[in-house]
C-alpha positions in Angstrom: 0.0 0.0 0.0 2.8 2.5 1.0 4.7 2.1 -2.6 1.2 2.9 -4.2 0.5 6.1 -2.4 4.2 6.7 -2.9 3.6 6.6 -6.8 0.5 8.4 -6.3 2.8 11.3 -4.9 5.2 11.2 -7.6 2.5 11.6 -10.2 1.8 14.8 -8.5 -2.3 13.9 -6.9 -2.6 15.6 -3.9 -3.1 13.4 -0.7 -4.5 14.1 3.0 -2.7 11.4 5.1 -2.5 10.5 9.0 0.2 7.9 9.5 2.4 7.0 12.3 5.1 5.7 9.4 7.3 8.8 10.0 10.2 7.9 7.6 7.4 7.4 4.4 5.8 10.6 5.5 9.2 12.5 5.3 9.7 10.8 2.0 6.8 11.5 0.1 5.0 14.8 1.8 5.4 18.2 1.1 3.7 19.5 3.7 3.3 17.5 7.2 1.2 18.8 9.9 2.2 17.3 13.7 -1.0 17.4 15.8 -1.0 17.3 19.7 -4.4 16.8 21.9 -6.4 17.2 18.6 -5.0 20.8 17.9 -2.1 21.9 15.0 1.3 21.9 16.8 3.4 22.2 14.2 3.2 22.8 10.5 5.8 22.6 7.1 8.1 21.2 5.6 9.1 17.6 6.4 13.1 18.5 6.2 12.5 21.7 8.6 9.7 19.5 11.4 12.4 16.7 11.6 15.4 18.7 11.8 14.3 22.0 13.6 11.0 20.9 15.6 9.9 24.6 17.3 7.8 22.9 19.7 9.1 20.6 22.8 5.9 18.3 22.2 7.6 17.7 18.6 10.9 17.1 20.1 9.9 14.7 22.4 7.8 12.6 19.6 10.7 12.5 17.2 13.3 11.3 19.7 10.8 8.4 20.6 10.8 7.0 17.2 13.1 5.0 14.9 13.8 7.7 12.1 
């Protein structure tokens, strides 16, 4: 399933996902939104949430997870 959204992105369609497959989101988004307690946290670009989080909530998250 993940190598057919993955050509999905590719071709350009335009995709709402929520997935807790952190790597494939930083691969194929453009645009990732990190939610907390049902609210926007965080919001941009994959390359700037994973390597410059703003918010500790986001910090935390990505050191709990095999990236």
């Amino acid at each position: 399933m993940l190598s057919v959204i993955k050509d999905l992105a590719e071709d350009g369609m335009t995709m709402l996902l929520v997935t807790h497959e952190m790597r494939f989101a930083y691969e194929v988004s453009d645009q990732i939104v990190f939610m907390n307690q049902g609210r926007i946290e965080e919001q941009g670009p994959p390359k700037t949430l994973f390597e410059q989080p703003k918010s500790t909530r986001l910090s935390e998250f990505l050191k709990n997870i095999r990236f």
